[in-house]
PDB file as gemmi writes it, atoms N, CA and C in Angstrom:
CRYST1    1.000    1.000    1.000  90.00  90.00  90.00 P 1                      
ATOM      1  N   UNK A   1      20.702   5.672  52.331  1.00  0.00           N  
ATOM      2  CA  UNK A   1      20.305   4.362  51.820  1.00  0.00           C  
ATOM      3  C   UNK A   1      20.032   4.480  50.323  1.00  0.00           C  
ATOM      4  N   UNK A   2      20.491   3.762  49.903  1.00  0.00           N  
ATOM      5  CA  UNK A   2      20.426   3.597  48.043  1.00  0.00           C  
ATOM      6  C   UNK A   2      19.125   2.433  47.628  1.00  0.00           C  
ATOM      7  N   UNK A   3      18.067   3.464  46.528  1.00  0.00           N  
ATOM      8  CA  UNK A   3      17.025   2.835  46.123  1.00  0.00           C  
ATOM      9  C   UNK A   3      17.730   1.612  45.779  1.00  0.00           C  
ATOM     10  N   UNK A   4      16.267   0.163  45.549  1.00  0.00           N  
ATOM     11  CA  UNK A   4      16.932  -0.861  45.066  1.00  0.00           C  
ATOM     12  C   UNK A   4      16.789  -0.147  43.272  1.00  0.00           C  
ATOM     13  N   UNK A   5      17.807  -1.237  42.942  1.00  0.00           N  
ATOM     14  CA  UNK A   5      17.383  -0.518  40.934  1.00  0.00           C  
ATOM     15  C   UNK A   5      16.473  -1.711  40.276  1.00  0.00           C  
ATOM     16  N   UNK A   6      16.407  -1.400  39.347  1.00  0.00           N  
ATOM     17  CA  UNK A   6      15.947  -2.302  38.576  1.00  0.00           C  
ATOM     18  C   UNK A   6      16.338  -4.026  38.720  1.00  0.00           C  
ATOM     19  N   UNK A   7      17.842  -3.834  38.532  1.00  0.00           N  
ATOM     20  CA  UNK A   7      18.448  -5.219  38.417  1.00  0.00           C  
ATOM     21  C   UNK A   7      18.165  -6.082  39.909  1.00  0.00           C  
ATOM     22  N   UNK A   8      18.514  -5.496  40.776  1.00  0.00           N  
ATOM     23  CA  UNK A   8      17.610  -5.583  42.163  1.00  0.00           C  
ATOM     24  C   UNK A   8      16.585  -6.568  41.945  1.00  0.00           C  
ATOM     25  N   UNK A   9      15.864  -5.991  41.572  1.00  0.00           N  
ATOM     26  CA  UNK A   9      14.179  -6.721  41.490  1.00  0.00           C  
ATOM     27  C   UNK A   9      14.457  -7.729  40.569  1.00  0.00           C  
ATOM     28  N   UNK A  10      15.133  -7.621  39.612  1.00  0.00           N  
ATOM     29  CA  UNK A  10      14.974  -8.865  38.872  1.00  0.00           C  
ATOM     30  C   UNK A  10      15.831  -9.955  39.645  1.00  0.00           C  
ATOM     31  N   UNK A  11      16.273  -9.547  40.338  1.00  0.00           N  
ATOM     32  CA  UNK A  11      17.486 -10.675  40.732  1.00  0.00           C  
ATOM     33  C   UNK A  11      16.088 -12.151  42.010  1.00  0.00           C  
ATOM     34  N   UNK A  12      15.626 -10.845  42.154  1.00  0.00           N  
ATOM     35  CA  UNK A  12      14.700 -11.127  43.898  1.00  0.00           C  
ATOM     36  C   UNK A  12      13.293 -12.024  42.498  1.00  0.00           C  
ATOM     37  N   UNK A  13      13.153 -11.380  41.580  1.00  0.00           N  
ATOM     38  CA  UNK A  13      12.181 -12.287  40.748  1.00  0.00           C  
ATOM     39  C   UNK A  13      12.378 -13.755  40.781  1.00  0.00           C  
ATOM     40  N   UNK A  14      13.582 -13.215  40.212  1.00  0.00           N  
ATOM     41  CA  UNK A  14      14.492 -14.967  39.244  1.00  0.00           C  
ATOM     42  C   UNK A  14      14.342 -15.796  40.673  1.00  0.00           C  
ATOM     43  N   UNK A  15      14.505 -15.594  41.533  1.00  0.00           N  
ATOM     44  CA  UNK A  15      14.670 -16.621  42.909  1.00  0.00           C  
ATOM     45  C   UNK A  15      13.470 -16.995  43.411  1.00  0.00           C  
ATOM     46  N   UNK A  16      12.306 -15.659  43.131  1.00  0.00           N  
ATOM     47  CA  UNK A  16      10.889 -16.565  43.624  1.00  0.00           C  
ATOM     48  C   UNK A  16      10.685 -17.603  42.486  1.00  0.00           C  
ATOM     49  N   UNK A  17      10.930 -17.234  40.810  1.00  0.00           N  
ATOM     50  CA  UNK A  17      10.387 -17.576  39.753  1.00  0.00           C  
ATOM     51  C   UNK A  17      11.340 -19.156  39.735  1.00  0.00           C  
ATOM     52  N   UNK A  18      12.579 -19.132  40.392  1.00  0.00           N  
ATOM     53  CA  UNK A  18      12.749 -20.550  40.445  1.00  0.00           C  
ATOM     54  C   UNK A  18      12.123 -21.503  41.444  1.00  0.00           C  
ATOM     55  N   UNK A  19      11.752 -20.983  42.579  1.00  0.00           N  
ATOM     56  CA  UNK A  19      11.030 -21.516  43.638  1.00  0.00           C  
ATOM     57  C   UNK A  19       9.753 -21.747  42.896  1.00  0.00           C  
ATOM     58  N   UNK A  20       9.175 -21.239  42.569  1.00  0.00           N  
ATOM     59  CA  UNK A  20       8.083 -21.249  41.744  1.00  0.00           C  
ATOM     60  C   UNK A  20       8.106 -22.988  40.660  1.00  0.00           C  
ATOM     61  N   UNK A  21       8.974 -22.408  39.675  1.00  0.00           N  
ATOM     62  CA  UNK A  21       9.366 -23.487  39.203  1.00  0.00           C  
ATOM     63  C   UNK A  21       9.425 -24.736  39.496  1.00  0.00           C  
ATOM     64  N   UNK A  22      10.487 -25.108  40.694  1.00  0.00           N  
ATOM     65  CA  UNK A  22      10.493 -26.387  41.200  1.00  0.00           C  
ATOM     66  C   UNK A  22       9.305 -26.878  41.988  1.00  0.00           C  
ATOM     67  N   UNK A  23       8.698 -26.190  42.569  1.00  0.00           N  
ATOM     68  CA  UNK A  23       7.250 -26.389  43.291  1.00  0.00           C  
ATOM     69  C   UNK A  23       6.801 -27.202  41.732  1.00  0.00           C  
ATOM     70  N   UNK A  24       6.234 -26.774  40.675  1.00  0.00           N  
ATOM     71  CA  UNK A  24       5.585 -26.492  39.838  1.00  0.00           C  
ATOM     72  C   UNK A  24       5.928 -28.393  39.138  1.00  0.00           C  
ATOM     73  N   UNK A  25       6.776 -28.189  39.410  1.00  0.00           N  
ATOM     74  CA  UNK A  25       7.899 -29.639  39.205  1.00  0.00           C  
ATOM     75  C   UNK A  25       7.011 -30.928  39.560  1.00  0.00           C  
ATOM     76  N   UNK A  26       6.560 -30.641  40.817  1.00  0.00           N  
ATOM     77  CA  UNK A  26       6.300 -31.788  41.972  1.00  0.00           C  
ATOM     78  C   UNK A  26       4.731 -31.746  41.859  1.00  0.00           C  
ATOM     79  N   UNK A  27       4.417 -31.279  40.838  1.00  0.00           N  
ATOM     80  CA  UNK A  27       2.554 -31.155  40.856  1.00  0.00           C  
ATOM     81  C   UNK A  27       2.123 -32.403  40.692  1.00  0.00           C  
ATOM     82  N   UNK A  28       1.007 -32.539  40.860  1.00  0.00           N  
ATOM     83  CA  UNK A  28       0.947 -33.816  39.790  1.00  0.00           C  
ATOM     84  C   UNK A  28      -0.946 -33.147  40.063  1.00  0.00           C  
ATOM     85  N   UNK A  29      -1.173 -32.776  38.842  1.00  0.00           N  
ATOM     86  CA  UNK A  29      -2.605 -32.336  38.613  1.00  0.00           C  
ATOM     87  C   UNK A  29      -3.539 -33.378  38.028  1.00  0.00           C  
ATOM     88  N   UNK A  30      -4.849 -33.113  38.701  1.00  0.00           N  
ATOM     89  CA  UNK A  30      -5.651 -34.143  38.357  1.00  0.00           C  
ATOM     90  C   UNK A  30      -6.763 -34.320  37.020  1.00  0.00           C  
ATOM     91  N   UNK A  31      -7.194 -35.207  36.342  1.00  0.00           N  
ATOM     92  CA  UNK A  31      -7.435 -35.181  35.117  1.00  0.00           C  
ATOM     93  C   UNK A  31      -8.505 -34.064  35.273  1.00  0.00           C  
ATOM     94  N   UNK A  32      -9.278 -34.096  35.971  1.00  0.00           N  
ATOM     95  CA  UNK A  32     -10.254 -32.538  36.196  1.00  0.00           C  
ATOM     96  C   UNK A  32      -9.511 -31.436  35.591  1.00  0.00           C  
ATOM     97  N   UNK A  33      -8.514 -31.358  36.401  1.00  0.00           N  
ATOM     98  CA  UNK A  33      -7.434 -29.736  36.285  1.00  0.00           C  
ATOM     99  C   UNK A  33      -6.852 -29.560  34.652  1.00  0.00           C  
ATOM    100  N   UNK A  34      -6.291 -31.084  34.290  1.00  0.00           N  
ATOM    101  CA  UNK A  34      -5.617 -30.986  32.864  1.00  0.00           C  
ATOM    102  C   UNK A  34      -6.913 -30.621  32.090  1.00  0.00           C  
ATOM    103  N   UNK A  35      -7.770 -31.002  32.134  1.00  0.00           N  
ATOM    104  CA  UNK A  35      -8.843 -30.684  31.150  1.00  0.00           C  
ATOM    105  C   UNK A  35      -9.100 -29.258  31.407  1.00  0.00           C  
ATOM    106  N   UNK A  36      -9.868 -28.475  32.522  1.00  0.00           N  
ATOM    107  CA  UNK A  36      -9.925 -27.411  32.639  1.00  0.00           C  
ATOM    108  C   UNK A  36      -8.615 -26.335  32.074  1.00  0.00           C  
ATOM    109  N   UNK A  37      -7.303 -26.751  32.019  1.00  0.00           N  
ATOM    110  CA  UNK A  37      -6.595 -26.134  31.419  1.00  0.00           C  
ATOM    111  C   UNK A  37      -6.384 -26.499  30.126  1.00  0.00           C  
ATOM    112  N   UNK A  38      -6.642 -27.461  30.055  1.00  0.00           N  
ATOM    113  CA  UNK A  38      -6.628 -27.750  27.785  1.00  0.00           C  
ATOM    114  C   UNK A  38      -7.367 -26.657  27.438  1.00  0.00           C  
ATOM    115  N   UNK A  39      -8.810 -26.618  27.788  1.00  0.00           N  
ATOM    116  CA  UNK A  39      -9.905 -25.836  27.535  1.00  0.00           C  
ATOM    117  C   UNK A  39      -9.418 -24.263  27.349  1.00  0.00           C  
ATOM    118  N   UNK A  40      -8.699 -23.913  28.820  1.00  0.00           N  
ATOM    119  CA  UNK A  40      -8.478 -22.651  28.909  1.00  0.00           C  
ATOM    120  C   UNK A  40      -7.369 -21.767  28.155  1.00  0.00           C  
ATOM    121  N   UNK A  41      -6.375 -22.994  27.546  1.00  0.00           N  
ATOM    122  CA  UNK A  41      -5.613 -23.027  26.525  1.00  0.00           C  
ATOM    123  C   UNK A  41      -6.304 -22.648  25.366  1.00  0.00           C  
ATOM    124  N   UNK A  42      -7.352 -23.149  24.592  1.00  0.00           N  
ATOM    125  CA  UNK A  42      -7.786 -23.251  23.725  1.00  0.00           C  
ATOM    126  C   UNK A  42      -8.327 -21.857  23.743  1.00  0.00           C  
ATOM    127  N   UNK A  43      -9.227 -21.636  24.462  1.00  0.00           N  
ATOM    128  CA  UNK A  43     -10.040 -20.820  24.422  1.00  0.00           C  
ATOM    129  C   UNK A  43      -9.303 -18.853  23.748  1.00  0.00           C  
ATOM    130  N   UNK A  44      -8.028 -19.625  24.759  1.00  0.00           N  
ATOM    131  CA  UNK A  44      -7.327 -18.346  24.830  1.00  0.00           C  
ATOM    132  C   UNK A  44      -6.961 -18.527  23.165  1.00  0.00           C  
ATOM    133  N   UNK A  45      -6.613 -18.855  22.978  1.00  0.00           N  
ATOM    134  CA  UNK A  45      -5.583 -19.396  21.184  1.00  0.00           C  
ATOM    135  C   UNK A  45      -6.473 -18.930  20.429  1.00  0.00           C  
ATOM    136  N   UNK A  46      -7.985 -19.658  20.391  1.00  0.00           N  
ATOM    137  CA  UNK A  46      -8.887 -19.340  19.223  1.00  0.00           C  
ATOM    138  C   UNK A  46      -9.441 -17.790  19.543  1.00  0.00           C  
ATOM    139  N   UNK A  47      -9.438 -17.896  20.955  1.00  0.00           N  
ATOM    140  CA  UNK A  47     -10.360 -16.161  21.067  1.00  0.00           C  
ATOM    141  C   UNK A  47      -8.973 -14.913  20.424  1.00  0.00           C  
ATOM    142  N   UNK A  48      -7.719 -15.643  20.308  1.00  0.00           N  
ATOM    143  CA  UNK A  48      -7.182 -14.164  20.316  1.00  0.00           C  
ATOM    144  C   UNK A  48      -7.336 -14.653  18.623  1.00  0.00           C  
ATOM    145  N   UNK A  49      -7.407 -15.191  18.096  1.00  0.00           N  
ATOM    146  CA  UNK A  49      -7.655 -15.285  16.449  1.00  0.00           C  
ATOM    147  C   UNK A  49      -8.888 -14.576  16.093  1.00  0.00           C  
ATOM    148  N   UNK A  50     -10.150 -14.991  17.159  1.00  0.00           N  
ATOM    149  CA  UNK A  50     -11.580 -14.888  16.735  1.00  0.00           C  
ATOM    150  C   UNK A  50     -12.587 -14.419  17.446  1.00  0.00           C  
ATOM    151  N   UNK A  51     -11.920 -12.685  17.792  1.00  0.00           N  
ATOM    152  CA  UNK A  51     -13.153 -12.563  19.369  1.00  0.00           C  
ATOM    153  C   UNK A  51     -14.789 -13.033  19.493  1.00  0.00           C  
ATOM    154  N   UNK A  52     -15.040 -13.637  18.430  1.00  0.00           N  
ATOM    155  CA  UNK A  52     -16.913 -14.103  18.587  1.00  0.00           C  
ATOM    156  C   UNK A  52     -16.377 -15.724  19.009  1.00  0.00           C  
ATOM    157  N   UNK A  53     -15.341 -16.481  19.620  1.00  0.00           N  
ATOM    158  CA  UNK A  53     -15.210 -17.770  20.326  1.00  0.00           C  
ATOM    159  C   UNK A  53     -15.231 -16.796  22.035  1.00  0.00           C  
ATOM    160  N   UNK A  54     -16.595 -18.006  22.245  1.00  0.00           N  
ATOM    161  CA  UNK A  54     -16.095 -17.704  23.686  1.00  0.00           C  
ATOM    162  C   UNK A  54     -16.304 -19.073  24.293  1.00  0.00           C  
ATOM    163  N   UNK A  55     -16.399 -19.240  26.034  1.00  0.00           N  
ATOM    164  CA  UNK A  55     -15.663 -20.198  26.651  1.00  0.00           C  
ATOM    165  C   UNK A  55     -17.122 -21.265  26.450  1.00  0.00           C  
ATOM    166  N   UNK A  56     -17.789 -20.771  26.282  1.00  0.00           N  
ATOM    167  CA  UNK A  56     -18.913 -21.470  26.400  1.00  0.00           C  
ATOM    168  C   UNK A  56     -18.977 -22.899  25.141  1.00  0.00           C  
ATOM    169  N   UNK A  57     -18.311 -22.088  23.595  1.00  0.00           N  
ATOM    170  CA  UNK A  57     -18.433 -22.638  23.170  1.00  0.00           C  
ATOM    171  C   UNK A  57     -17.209 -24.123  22.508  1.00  0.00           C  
ATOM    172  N   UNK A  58     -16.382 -23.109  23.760  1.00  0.00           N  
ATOM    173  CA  UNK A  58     -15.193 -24.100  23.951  1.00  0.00           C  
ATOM    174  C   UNK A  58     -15.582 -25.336  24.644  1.00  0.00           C  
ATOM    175  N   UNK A  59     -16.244 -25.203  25.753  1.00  0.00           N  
ATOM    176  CA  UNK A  59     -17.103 -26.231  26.429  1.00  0.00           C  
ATOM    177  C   UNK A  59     -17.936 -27.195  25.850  1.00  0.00           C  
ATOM    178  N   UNK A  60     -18.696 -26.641  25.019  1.00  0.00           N  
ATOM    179  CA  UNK A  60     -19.980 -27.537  23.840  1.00  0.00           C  
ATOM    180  C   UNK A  60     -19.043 -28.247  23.272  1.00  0.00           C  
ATOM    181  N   UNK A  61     -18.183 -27.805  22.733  1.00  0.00           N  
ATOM    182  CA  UNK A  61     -16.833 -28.885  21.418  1.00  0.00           C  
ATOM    183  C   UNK A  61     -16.479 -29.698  21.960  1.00  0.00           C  
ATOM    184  N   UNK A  62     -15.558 -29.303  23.390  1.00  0.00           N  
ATOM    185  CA  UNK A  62     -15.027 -30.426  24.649  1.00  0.00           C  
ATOM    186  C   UNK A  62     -16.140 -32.042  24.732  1.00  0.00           C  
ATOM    187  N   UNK A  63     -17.398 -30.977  24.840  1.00  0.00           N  
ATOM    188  CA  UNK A  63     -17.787 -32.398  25.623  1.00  0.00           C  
ATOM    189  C   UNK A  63     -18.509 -32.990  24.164  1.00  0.00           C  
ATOM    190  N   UNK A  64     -18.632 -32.714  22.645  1.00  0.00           N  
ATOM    191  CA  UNK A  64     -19.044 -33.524  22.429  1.00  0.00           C  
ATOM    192  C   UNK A  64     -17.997 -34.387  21.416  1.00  0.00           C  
ATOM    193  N   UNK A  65     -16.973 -33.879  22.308  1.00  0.00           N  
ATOM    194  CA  UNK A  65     -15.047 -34.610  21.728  1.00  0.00           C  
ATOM    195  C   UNK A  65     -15.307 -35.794  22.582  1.00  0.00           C  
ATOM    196  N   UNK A  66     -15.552 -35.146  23.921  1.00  0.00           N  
ATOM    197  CA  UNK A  66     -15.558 -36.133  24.771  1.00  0.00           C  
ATOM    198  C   UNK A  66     -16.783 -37.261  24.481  1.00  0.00           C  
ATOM    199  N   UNK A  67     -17.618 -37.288  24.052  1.00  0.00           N  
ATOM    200  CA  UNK A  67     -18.665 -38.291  24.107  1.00  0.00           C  
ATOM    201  C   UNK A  67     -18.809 -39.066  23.090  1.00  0.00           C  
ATOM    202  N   UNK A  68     -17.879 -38.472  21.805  1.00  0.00           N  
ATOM    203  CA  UNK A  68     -17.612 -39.385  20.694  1.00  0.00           C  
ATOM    204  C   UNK A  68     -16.349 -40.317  21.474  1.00  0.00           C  
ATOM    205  N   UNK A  69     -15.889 -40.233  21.715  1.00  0.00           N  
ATOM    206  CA  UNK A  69     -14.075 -40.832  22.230  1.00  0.00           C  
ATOM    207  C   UNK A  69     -14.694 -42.314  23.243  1.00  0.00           C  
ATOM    208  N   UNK A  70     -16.257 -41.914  23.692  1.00  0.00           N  
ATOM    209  CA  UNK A  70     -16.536 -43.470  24.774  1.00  0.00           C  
ATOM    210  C   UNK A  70     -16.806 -44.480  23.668  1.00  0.00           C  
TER     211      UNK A  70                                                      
END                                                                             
């Protein structure tokens, strides 16, 4: 029996990673979720610029974005 190789695995990737994909398609996430991921976006962006940002203070900014905007 012959190991799988490399190309193997990528082939078996690409087919979950499109399944993946089209799932991914049909989401429909709720404004809770989009926010929790803006945030987690952010957090990530400024922390890799500025390791003294952390999530906490990604949170404080959020909400007082959010409370000017009512």
């Amino acid at each position: 029996m012959v190991p799988p190789t490399r190309l193997d695995y990528i082939g078996i990737m690409t087919d979950a990673l499109k399944k993946l994909i089209e799932a991914a398609k049909t989401a429909n996430p709720t404004e809770e979720h989009r926010e929790e991921q803006r945030r987690s976006f952010v957090y990530g962006n400024t922390h890799f610029e500025n390791a003294l940002i952390t999530r906490e203070m990604v949170d404080l900014e959020a909400e007082k974005l959010a409370k000017e905007e009512k």
